[in-house]
C-alpha positions in Angstrom: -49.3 28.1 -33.8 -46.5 25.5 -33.1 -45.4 25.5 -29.9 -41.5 26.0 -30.5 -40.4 24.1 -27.3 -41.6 20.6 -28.9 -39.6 21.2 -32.4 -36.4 22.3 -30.6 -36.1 19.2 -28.1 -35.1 16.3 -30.6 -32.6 19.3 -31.6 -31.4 19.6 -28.2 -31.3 16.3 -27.4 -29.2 15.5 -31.0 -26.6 18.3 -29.8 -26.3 17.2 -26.3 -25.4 13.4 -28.0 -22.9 14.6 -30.2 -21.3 16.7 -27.7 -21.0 13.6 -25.5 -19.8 11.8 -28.0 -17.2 14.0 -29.1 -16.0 14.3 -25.6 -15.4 10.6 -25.1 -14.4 9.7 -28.1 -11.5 12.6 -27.9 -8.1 11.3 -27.8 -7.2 14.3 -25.5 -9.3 12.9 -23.2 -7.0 9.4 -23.8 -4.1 11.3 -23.2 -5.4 12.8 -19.9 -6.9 9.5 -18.8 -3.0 8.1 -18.9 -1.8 10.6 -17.5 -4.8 10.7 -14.6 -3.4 6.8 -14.4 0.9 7.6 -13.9 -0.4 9.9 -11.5 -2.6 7.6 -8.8 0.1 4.7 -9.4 2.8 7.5 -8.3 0.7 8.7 -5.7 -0.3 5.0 -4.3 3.3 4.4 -4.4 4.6 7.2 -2.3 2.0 6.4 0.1 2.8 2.9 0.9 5.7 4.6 2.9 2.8 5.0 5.7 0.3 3.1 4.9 0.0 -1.0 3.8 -0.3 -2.0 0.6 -3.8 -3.7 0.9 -5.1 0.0 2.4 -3.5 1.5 -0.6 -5.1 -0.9 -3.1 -8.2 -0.2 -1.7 -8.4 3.6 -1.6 -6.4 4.5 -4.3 -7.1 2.0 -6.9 -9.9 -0.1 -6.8 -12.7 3.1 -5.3 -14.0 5.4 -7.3 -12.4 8.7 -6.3 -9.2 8.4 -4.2 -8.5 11.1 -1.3 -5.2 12.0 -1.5 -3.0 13.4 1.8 -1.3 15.8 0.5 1.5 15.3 2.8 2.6 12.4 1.1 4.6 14.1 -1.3 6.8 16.1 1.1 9.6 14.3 3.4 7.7 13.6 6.6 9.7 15.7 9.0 7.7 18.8 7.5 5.3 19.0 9.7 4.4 22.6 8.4 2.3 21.0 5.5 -1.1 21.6 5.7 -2.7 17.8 7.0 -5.3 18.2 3.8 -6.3 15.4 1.6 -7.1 16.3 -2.1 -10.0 14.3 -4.3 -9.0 12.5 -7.5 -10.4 9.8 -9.9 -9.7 6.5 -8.3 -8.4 3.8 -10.5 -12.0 2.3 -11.1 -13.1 5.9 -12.4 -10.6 6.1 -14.7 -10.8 2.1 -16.2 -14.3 3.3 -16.8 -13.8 6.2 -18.3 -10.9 4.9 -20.9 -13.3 1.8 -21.4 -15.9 4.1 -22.8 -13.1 6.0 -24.5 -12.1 3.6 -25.8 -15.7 2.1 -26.7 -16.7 5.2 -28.6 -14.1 5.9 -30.4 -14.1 2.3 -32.0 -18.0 2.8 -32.6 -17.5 6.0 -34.4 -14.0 6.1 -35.9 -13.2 2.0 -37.0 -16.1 1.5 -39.9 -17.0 -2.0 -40.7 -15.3 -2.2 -44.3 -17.5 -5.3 -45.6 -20.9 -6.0 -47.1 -22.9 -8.7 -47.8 -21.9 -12.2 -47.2 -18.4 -10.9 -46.1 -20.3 -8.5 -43.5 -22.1 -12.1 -42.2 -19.2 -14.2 -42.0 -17.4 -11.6 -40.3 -20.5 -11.4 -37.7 -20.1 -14.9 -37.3 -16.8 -15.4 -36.8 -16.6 -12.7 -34.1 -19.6 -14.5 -32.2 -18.1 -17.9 -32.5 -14.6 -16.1 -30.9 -16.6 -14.6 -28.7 -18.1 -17.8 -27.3 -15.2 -19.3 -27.4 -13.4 -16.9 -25.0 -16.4 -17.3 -23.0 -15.9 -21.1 -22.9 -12.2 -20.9 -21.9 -12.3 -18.7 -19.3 -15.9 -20.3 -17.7 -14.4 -24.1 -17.8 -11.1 -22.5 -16.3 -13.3 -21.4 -12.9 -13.6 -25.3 -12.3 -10.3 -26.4 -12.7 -9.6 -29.1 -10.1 -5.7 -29.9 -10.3 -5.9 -32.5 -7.6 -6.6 -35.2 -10.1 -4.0 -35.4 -12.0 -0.3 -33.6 -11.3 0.7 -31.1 -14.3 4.1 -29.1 -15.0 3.6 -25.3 -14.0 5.6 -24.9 -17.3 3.0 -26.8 -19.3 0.1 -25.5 -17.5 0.6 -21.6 -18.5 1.7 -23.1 -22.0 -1.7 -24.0 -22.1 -3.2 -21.6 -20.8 -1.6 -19.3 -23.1 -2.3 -21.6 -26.3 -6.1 -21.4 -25.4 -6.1 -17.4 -25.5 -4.2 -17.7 -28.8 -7.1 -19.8 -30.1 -10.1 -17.4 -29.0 -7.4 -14.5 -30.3 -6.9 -16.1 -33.7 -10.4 -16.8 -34.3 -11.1 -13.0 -33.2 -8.9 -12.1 -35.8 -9.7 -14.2 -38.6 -14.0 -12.6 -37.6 -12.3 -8.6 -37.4 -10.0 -9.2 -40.7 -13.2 -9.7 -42.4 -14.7 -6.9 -41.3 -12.4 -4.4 -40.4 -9.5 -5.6 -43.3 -6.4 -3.2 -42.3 -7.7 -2.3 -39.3 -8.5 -5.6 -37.8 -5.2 -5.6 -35.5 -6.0 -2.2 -33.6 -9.4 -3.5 -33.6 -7.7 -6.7 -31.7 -5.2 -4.6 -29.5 -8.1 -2.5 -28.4 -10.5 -5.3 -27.2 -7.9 -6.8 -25.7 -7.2 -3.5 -22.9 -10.9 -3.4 -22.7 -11.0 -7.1 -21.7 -8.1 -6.7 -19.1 -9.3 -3.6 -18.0 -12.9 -5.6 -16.9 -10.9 -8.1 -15.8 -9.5 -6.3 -13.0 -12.9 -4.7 -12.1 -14.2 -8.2 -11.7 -10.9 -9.1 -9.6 -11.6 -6.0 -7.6 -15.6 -6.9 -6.8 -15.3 -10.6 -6.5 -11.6 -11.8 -5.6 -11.5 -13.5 -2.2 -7.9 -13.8 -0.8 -7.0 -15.6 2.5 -4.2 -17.7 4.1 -4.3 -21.6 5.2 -2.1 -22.2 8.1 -1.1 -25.9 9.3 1.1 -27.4 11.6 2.6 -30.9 10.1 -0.3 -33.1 11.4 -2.7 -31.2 12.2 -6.2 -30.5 9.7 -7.7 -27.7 9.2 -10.8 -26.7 7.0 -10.8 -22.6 7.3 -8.7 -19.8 6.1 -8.0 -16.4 7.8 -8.0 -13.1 6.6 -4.6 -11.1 7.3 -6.2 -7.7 6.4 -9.1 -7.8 8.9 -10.0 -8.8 12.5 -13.2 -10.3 14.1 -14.0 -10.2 18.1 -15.5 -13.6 18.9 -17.7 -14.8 21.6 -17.8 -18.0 22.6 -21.2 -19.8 23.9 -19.5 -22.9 25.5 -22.4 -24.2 27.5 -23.5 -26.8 24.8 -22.0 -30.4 25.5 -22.1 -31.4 21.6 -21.2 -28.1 20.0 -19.8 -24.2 20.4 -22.0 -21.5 19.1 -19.6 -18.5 17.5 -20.7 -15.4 17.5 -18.4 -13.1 15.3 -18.4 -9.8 15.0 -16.9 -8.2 12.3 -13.8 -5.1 12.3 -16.4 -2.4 10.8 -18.4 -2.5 14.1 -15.7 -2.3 16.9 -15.5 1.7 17.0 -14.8 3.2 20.0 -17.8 3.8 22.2 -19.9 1.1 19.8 -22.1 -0.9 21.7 -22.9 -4.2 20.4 -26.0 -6.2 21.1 -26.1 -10.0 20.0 -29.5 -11.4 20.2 -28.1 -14.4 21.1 -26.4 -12.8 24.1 -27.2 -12.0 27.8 -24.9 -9.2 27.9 -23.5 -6.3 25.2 -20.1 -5.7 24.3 -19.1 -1.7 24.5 -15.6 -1.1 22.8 -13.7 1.3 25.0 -10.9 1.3 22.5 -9.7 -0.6 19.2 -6.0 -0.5 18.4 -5.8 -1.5 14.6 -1.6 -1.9 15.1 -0.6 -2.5 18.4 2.4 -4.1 21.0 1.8 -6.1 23.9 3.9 -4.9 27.2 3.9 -6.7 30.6 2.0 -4.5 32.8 3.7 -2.3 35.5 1.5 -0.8 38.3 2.6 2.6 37.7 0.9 2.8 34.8 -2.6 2.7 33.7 -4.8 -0.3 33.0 -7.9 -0.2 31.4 -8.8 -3.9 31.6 -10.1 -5.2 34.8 -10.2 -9.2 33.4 -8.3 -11.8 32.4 -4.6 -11.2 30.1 -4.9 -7.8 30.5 -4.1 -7.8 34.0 -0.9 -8.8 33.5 -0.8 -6.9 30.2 -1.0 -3.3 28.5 -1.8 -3.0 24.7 0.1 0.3 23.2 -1.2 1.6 19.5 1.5 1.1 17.0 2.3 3.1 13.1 0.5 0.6 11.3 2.7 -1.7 8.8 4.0 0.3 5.8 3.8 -1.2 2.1 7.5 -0.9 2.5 8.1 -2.5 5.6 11.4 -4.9 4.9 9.3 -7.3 7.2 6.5 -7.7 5.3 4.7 -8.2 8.8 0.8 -7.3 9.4 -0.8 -5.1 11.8 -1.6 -6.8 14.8 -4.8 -5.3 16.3 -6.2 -5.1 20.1 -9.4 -4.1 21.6 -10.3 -3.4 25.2 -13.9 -4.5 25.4 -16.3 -4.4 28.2 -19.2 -6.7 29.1 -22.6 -5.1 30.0 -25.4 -7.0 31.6 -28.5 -6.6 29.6 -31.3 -6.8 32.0 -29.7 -4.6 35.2 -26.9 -2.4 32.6 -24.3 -3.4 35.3 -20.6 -3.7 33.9 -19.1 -6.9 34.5 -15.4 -5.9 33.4 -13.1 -5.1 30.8 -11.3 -7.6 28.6 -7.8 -7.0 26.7 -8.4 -9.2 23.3 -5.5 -9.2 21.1 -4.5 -11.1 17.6 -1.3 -11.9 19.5 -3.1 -13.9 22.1 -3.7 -17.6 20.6 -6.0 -18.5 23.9 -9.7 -17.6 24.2 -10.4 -15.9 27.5 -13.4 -17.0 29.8 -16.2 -14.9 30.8 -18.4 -16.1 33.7 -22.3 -14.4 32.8 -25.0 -15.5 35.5 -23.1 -18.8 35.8 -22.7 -19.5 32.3 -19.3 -19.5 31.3 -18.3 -17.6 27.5 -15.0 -17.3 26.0 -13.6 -14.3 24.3 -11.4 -13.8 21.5 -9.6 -11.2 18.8 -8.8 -12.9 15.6 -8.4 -12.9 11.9 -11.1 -13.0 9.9 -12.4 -16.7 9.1 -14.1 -18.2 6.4 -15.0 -21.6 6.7 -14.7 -24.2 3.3 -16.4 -27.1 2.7 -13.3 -29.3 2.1 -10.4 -30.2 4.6 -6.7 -29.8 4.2 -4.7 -32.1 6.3 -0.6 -31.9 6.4 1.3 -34.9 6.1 5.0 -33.2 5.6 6.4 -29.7 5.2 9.7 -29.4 3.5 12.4 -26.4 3.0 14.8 -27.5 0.8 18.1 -24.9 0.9 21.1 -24.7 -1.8 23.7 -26.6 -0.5 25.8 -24.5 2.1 23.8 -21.5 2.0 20.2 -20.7 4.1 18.5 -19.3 0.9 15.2 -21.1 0.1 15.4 -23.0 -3.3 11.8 -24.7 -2.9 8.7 -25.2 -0.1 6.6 -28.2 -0.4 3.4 -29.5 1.3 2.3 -33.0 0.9 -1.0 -32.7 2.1 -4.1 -34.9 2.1 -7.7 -33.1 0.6 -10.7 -34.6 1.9 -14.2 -33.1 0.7 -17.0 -35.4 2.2 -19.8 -33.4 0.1 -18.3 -35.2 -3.1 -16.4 -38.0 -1.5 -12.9 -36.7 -2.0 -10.3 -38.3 0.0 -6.7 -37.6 -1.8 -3.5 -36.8 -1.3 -1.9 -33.8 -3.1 1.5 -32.1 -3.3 2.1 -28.2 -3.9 4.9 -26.3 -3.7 6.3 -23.1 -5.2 4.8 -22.4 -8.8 2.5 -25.3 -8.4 -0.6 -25.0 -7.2 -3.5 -27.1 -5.8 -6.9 -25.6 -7.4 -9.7 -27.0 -6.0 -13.4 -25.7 -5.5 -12.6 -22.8 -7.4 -9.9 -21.9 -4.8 -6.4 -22.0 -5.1 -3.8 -23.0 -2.9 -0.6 -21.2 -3.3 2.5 -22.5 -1.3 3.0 -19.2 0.1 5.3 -19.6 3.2 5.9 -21.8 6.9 5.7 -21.5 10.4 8.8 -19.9 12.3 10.3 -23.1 13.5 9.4 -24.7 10.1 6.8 -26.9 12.1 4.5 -26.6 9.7 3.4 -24.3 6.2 1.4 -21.5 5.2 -0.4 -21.6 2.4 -2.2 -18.8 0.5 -5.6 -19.2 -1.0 -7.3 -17.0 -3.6 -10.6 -17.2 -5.0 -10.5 -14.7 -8.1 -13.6 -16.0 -10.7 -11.5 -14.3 -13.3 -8.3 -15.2 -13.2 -8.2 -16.7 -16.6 -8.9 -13.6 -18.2 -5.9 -11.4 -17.7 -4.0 -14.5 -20.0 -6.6 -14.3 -22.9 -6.7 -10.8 -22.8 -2.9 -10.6 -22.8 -3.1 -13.0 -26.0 -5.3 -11.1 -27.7 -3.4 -8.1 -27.6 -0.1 -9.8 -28.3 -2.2 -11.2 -31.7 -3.2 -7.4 -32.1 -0.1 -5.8 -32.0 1.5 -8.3 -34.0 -1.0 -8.0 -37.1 -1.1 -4.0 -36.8 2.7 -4.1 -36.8 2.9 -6.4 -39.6 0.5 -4.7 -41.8 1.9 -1.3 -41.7 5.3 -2.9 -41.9 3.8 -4.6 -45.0 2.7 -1.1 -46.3 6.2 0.9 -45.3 8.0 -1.7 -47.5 5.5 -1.4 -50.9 6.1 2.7 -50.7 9.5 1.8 -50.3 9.8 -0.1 -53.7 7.3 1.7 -55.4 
């Protein structure tokens, strides 16, 4: 006898497909996707009142599932609403999810309409547009604008002539195939496309700022969003060695053991937002060295996404210093991002110095600054343009030239790019804003595309409203 189980699995297996299928190819399952989407740009919105808009980015849109605080959509003097957060698909969930929405339903509800040596042309085309979008959004990543000085104006002309090309060629490929629906066919590819653009942004985007005071070079770019406690080996006559330890470890009651080091570092507490106050003996003070005997760090709300200031949070750690080899404590240290100074610690005669920061990331090139300006409109303080002429030196390629950016100019270089983003208080020197995003041509293909989609959809079934009409 047959042993039933064996005839019934392909079965099983065939149902369990087509009931996947069906379920992601539904367009209720579009429809809830968008609405899943107003609703986690609502609630990342109505969050920023507490929290910053980096935090927000992170936990609500680029994660998989967001937490939500429910409290967030009450006014805040209610204290009696329950302090509960609720889980919901973060806005990399559902990209995913309409992506394979979106995927499906193409696969099973947009037929290829052509045969023959119409079907191969067709295959052709598309392959040549898609290496062609390929090519124009690789040879974008090694744009180096310090050669030659373009108009912003011309340069996104440009950039948006080359997505019409891969778009028209895209076309032409899904025209042959697809005939009247080659412009959904378009329009859809290009969300998809977007919609993977942001993923990549998401995984692979580096964004820092550049800070220089008219004079002065500098070859590293902080991080605004994220601290680092530094020690300091100063011992060496030709060199520093920089131990750096990064924002994830400094948890209250850590311990931190650096090979490298003849002592650990214990955090006895981490501020993430804090204000420095002068010190009054009434009070307590934890630290026992250094600033923080003349000072007292107090925690802080942390900077709100709609703070009119647009400042950052300004963190503080009190940390102390253990001797390895006997366990003895050797003091506690007040570090703070608003301290500029490193702060010496004496170890069995060898003197380190101590330090809270932002985040660093050293580059291979060099930016020196030759001349900030802020121009104003006549009469008024409003800003009508910054401008940096700065000098880029690269001795890995032998690069030694000067450059000018200001506002809606950039300087790309290395595959970073150097945004004039803002200057120092007393307008001693400028701020710029460097971003390393790998696919940053892609959001103005994919906006091309869909333009070309739309365009051709709307013009066919225009073209077909106006035959009934004078038939």
């Amino acid at each position: 006898m047959n042993d039933p189980s064996h005839t019934d699995k392909p079965s099983i297996l065939l149902g369990v497909a087509f009931l996947f299928l069906k379920i992601f190819s539904s367009l209720r399952l579009t429809v809830i996707l968008l609405g899943a989407s107003i609703f986690i740009v609502f609630a990342g919105t109505v969050a920023q009142i507490d929290k910053g808009i980096w935090f927000v980015v992170s936990e609500y849109f680029r994660t998989v599932i967001a937490w939500i605080p429910l409290n967030i959509f009450f006014p805040r003097t209610w204290d009696w609403i329950p302090q509960l957060s609720l889980p919901f698909p973060g806005g990399w969930l559902i990209g995913a999810l309409l992506v394979i929405n979106l995927t499906i339903a193409h696969i099973l509800r947009f037929r290829i309409q052509a045969k023959g040596k119409r079907l191969w042309a067709g295959i052709c085309i598309i392959v040549i547009g898609i290496l062609s979008t390929w090519v124009i959004i690789s040879n974008a990543f090694d744009t180096d604008s310090s050669k030659h000085s373009i108009s912003p104006y011309w340069r996104i002309s440009w950039q948006l002539i080359q997505g019409t090309v891969a778009g028209g060629i895209l076309l032409a490929g899904c025209i042959l195939l697809f005939r009247k629906l080659a412009g959904m066919i378009l329009l859809h590819s290009g969300i998809i496309l977007l919609m993977i653009s942001e993923l990549l942004t998401g995984l692979f985007s580096e964004e820092a700022r550049m800070t220089i005071i008219e004079g002065a070079t500098v070859n590293w770019v902080e991080d605004i969003r994220e601290v680092e406690c530094v020690v300091m080996d100063t011992s060496h006559p030709d060199r520093d060695d920089v131990i750096a330890i990064r924002e994830s470890n400094l948890k209250p009651g850590s311990t931190i053991s650096p090979p490298q080091l003849q002592f650990n570092l214990k955090v006895n507490r981490f501020l993430r937002n804090s204000q420095l106050y002068r010190w009054e003996p009434s009070t307590h003070n934890p630290a026992t060295e250094g600033v923080g005997l003349e000072a007292v760090a107090k925690e802080i709300t942390s900077v709100s996404g709609v703070a009119a200031d647009e400042g950052v949070d300004m963190a503080s750690v009190y940390i102390d210093l253990i001797e390895k080899n006997s366990g003895q404590k050797l003091g506690t240290w007040l570090l703070s991002t608003f301290i500029d100074e490193t702060q010496p610690a004496n170890v069995q005669g060898k003197e380190y110095r101590l330090c809270l920061r932002f985040k660093r990331t050293y580059k291979p090139y060099s930016i020196h600054l030759i001349d900030f300006r802020f121009d104003r409109y006549p009469g008024t303080n409003e800003p009508r343009n910054y401008s940096s002429d700065v000098r880029l030196t690269d001795p890995t390629k032998n690069i030694d030239r000067k450059v000018k950016i200001w506002m809606n100019n950039p300087l790309r270089y290395g595959g970073d790019t150097l945004y004039q983003a803002s200057f120092i208080r007393d307008e001693s020197g400028t701020v710029l804003q460097v971003v390393k995003n790998p696919s940053w041509m892609i959001p103005y293909v994919s906006c091309m595309i869909v333009a070309i989609g739309m365009l051709t959809h709307f013009g066919i079934s225009l073209s077909q409203f106006l035959n009934r009409k004078k038939s």
